[in-house]
PDBQT receptor file of N, H, CA, C and O in Angstrom, charges set to zero:
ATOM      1  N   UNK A   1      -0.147  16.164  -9.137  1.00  0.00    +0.000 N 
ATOM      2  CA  UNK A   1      -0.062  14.729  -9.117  1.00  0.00    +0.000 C 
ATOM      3  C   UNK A   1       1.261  14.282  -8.527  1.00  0.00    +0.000 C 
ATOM      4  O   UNK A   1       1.201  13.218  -7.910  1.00  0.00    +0.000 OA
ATOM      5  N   UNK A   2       2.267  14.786  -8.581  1.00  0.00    +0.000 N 
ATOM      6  H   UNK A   2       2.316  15.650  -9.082  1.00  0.00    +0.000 HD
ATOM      7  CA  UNK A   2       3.721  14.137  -8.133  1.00  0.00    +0.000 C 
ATOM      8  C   UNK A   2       3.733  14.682  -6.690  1.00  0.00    +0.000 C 
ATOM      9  O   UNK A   2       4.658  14.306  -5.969  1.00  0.00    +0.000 OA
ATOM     10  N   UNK A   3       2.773  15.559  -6.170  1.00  0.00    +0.000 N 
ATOM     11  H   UNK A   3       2.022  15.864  -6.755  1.00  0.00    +0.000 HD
ATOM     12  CA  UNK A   3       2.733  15.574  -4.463  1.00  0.00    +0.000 C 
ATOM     13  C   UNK A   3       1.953  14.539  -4.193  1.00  0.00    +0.000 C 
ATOM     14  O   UNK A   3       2.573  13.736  -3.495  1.00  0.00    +0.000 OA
ATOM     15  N   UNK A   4       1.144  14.279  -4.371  1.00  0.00    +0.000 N 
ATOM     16  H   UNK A   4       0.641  14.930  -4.938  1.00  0.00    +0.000 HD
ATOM     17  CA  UNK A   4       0.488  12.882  -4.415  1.00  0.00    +0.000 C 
ATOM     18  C   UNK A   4       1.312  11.702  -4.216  1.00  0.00    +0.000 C 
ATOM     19  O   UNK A   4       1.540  11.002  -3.230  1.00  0.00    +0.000 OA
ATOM     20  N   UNK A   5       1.799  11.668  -5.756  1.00  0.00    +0.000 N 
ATOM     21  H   UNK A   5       1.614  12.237  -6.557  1.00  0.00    +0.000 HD
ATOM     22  CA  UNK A   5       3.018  10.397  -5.678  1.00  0.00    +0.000 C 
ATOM     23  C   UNK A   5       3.983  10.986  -4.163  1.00  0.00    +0.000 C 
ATOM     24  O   UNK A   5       3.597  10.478  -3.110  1.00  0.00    +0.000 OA
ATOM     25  N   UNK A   6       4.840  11.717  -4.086  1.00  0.00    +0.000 N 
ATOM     26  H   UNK A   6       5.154  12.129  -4.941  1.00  0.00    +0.000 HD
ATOM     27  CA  UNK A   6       5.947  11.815  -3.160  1.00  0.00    +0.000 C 
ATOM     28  C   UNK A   6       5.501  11.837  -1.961  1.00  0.00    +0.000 C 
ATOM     29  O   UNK A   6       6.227  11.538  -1.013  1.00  0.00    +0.000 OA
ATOM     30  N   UNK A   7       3.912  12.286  -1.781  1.00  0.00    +0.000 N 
ATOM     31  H   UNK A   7       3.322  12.528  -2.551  1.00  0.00    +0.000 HD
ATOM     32  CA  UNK A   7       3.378  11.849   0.090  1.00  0.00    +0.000 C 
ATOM     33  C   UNK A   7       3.093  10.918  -0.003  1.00  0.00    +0.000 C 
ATOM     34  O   UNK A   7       2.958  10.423   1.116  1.00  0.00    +0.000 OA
ATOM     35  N   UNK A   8       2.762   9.893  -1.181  1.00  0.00    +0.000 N 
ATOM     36  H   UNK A   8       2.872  10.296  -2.090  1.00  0.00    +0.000 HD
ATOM     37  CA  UNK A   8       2.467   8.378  -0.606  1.00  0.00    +0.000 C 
ATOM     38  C   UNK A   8       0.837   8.582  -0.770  1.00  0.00    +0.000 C 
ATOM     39  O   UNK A   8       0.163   7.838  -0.058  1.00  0.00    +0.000 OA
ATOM     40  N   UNK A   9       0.419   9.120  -1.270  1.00  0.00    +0.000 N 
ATOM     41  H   UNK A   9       0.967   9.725  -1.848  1.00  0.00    +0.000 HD
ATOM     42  CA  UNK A   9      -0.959   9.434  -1.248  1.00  0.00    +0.000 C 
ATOM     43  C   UNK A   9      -1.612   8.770  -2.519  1.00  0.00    +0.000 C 
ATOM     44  O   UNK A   9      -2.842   8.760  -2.521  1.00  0.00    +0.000 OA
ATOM     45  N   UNK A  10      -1.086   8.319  -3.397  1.00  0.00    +0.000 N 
ATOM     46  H   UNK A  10      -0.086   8.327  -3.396  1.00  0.00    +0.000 HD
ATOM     47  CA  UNK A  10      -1.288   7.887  -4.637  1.00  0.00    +0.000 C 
ATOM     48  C   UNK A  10      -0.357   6.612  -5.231  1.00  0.00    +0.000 C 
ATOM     49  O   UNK A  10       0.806   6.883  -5.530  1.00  0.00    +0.000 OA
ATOM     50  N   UNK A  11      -0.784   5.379  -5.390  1.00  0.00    +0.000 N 
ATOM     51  H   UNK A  11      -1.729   5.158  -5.146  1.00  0.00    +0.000 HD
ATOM     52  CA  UNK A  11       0.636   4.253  -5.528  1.00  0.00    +0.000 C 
ATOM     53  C   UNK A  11       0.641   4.640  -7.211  1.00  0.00    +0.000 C 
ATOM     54  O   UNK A  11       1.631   4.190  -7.789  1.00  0.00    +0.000 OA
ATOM     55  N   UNK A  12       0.001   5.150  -7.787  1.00  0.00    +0.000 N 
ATOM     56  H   UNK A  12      -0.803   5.515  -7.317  1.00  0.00    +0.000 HD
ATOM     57  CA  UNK A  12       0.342   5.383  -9.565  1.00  0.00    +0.000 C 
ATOM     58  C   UNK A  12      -0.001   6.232 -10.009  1.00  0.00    +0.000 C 
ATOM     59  O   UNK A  12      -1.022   6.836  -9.680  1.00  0.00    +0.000 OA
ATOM     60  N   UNK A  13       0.946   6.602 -11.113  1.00  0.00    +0.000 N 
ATOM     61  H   UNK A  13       1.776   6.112 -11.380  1.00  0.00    +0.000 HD
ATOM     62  CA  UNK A  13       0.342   7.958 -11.822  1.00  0.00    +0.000 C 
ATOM     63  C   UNK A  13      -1.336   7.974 -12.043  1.00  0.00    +0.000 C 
ATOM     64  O   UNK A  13      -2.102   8.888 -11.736  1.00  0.00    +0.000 OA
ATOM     65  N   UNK A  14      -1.571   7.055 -12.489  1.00  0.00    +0.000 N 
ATOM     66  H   UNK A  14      -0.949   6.313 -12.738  1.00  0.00    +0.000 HD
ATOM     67  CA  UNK A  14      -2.986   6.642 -12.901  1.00  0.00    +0.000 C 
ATOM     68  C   UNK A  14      -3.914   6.653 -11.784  1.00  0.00    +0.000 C 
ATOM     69  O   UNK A  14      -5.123   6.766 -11.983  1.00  0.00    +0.000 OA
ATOM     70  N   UNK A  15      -3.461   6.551 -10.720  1.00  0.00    +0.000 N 
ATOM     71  H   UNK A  15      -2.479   6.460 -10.558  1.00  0.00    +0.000 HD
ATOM     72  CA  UNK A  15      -4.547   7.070  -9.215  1.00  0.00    +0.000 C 
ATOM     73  C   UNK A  15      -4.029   8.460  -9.158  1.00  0.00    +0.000 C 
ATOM     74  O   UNK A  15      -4.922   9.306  -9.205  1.00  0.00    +0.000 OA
ATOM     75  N   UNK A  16      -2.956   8.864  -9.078  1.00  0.00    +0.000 N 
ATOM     76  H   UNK A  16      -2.231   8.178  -9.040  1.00  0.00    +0.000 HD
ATOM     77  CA  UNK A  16      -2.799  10.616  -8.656  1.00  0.00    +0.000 C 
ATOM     78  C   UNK A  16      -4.119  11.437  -9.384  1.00  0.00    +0.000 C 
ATOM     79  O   UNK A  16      -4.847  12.312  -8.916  1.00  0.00    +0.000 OA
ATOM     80  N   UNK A  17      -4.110  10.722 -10.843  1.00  0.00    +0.000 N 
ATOM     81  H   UNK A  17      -3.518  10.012 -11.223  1.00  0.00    +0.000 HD
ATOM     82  CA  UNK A  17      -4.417  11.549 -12.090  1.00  0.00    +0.000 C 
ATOM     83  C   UNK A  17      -6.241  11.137 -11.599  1.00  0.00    +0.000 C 
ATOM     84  O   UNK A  17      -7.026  12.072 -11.756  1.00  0.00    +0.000 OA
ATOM     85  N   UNK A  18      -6.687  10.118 -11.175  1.00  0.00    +0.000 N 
ATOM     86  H   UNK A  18      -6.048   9.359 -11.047  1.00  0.00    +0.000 HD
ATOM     87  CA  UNK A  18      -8.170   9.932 -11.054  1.00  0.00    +0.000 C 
ATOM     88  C   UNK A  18      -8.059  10.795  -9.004  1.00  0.00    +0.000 C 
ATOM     89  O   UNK A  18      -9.137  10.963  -8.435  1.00  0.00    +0.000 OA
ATOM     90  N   UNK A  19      -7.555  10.948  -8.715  1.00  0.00    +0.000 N 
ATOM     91  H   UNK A  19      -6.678  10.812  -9.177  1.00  0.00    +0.000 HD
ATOM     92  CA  UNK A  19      -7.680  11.756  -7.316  1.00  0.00    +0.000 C 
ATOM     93  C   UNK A  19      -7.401  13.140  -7.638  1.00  0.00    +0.000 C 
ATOM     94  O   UNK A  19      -8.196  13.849  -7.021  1.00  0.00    +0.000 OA
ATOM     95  N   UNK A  20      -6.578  13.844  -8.372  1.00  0.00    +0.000 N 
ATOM     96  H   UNK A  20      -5.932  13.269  -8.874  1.00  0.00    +0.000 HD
ATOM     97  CA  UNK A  20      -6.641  15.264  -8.877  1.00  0.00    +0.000 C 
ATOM     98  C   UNK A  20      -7.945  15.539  -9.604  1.00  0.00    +0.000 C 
ATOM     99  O   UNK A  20      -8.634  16.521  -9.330  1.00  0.00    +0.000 OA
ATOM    100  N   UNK A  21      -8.333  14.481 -10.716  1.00  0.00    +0.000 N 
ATOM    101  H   UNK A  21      -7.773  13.682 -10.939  1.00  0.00    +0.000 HD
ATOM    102  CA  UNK A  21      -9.510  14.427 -11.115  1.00  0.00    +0.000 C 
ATOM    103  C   UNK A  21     -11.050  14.913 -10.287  1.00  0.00    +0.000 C 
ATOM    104  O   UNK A  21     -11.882  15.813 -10.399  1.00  0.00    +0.000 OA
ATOM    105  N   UNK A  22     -10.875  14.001  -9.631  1.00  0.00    +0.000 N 
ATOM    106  H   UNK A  22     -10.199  13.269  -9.540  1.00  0.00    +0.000 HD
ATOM    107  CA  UNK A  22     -11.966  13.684  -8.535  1.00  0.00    +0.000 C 
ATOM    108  C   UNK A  22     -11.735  15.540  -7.256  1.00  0.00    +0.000 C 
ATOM    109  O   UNK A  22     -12.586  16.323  -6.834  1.00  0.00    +0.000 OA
ATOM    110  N   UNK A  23     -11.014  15.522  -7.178  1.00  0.00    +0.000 N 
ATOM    111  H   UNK A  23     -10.323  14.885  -7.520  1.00  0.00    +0.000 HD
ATOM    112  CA  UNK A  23     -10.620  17.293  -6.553  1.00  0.00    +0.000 C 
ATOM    113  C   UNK A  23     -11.101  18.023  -7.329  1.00  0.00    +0.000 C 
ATOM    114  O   UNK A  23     -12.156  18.448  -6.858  1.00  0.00    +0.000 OA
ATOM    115  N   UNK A  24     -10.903  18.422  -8.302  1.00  0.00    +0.000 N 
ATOM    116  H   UNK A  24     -10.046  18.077  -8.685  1.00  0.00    +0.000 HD
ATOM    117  CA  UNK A  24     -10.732  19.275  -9.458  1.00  0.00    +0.000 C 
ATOM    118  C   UNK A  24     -11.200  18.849 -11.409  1.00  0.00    +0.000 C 
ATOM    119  O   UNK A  24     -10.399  18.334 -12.189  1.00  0.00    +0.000 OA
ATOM    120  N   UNK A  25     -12.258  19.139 -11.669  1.00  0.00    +0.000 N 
ATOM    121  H   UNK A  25     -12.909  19.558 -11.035  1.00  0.00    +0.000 HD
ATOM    122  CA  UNK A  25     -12.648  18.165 -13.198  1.00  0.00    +0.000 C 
ATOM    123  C   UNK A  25     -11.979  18.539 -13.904  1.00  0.00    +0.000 C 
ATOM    124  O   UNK A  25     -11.523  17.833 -14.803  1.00  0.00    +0.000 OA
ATOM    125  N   UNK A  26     -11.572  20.250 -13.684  1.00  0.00    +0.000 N 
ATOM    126  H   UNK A  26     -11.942  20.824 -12.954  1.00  0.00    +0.000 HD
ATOM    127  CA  UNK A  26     -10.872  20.718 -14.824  1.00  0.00    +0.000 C 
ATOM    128  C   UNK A  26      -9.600  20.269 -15.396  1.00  0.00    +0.000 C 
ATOM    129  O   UNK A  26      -9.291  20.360 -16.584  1.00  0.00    +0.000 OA
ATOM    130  N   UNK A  27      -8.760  19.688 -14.281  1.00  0.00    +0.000 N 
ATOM    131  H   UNK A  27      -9.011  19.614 -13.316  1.00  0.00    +0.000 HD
ATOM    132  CA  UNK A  27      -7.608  19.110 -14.423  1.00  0.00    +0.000 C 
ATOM    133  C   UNK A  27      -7.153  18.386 -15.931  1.00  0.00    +0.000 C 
ATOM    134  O   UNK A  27      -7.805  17.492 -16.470  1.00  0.00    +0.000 OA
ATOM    135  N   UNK A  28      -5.973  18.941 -16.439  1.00  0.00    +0.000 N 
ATOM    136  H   UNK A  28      -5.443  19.667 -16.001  1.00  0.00    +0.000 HD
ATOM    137  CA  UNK A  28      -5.798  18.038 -17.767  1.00  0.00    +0.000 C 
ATOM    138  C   UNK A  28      -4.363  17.894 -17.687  1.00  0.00    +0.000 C 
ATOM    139  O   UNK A  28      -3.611  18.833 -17.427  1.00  0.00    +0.000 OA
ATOM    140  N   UNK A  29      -3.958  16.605 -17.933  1.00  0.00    +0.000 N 
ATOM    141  H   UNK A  29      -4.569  15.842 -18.144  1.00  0.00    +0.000 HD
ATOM    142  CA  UNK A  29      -2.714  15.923 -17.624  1.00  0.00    +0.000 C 
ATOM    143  C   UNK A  29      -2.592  15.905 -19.147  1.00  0.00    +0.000 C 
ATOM    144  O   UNK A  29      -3.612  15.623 -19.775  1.00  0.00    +0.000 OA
ATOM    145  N   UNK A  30      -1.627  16.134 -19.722  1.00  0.00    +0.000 N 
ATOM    146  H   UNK A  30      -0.798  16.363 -19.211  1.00  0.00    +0.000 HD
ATOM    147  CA  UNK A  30      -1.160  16.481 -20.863  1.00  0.00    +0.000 C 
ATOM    148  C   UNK A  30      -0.085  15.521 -21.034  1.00  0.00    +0.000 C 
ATOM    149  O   UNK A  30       0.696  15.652 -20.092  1.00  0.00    +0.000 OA
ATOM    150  N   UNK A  31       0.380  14.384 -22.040  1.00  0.00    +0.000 N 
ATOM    151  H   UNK A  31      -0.254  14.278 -22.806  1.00  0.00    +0.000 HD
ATOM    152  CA  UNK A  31       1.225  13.272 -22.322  1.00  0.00    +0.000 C 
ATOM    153  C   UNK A  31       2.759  13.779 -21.759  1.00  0.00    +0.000 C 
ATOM    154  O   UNK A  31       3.572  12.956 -21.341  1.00  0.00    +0.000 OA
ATOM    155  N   UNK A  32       3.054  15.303 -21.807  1.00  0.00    +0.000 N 
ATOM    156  H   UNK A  32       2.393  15.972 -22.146  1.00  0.00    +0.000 HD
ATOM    157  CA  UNK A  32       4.616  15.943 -21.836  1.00  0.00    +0.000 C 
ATOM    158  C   UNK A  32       4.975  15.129 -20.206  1.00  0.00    +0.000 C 
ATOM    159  O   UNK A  32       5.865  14.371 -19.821  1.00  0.00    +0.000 OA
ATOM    160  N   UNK A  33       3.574  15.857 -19.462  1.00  0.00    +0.000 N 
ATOM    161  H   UNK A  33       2.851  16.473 -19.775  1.00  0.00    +0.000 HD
ATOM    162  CA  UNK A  33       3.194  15.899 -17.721  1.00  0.00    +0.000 C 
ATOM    163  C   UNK A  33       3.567  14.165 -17.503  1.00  0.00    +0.000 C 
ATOM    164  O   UNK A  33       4.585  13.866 -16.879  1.00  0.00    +0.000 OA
ATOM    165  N   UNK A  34       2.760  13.206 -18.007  1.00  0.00    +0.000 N 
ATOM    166  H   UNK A  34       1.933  13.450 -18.514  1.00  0.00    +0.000 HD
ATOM    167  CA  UNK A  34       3.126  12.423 -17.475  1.00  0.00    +0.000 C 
ATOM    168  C   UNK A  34       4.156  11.462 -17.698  1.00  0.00    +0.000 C 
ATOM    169  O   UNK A  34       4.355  10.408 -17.094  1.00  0.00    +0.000 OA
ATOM    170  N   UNK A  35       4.924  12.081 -18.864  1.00  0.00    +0.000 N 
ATOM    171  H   UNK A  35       4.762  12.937 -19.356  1.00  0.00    +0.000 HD
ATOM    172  CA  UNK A  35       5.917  11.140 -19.349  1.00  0.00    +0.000 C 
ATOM    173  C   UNK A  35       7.091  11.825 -18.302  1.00  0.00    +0.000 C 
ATOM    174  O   UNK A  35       7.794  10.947 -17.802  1.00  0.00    +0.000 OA
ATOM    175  N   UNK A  36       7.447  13.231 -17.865  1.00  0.00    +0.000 N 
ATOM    176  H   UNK A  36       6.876  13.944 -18.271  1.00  0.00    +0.000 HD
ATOM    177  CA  UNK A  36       7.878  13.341 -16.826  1.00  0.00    +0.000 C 
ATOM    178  C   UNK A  36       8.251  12.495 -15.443  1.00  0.00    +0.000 C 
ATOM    179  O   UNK A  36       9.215  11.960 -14.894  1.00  0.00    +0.000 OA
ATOM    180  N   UNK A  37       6.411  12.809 -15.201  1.00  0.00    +0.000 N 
ATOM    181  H   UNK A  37       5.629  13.243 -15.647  1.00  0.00    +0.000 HD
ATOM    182  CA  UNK A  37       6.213  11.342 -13.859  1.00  0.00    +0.000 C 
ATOM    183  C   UNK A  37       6.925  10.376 -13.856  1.00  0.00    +0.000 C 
ATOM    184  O   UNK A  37       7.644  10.058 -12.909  1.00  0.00    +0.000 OA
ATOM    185  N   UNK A  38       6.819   9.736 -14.976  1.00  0.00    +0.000 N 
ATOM    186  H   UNK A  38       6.235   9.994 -15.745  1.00  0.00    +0.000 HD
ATOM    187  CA  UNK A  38       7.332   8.409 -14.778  1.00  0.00    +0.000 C 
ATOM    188  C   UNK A  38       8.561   8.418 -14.801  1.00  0.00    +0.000 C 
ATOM    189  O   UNK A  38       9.051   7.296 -14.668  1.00  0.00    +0.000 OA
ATOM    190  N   UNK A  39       9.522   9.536 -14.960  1.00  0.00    +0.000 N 
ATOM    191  H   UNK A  39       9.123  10.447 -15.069  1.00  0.00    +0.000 HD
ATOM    192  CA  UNK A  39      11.079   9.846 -15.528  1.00  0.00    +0.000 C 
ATOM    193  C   UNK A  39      11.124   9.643 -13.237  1.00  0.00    +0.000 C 
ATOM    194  O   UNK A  39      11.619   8.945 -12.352  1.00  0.00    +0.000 OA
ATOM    195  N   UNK A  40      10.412  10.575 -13.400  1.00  0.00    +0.000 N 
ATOM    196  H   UNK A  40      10.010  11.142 -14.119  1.00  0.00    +0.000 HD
ATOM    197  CA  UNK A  40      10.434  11.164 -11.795  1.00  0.00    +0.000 C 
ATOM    198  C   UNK A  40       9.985  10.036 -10.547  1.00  0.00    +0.000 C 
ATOM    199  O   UNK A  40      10.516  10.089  -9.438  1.00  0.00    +0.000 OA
ATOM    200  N   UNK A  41       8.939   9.023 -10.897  1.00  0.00    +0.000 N 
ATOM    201  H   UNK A  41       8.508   8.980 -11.798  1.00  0.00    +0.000 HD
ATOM    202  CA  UNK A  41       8.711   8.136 -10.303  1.00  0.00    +0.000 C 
ATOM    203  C   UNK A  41       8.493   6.685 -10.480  1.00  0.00    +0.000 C 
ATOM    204  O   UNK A  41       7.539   5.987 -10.134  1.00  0.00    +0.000 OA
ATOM    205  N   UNK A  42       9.261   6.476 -10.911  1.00  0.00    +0.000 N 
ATOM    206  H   UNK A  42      10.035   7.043 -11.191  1.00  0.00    +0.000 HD
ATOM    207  CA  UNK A  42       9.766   5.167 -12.133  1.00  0.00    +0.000 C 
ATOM    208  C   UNK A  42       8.624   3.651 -11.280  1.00  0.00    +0.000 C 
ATOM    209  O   UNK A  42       7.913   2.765 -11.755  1.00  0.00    +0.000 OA
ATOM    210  N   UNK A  43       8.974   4.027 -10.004  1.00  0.00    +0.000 N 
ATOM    211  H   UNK A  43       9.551   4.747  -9.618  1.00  0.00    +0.000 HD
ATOM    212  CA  UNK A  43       8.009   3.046  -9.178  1.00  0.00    +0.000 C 
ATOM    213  C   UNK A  43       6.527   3.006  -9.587  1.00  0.00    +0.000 C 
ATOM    214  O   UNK A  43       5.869   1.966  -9.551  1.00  0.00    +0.000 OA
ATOM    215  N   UNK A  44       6.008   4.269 -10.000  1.00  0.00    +0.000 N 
ATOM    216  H   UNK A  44       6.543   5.114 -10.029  1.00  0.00    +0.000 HD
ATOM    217  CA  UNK A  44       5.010   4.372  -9.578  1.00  0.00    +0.000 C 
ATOM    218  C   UNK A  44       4.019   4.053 -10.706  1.00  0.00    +0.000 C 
ATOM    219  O   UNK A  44       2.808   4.096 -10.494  1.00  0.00    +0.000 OA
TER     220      UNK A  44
């Protein structure tokens, strides 16, 4: 998800996370993961 965010490919965590989704079902974003993100992409 944060290659997403950093190519511009995703304007929010909340689209990275439904486009990794949509790639991949198995995907599980875990609260640690995205409280990170937002440390990391405060914009986004």
């Amino acid at each position: 998800m944060g290659v997403l965010l950093a190519l511009g490919e995703a304007g929010s965590i909340e689209e990275a996370e439904k486009k990794a989704k949509a790639t991949r079902s198995k995907v599980n974003i875990k609260p640690e993961m995205k409280a990170s993100l937002q440390r990391l992409f405060p914009n986004a």
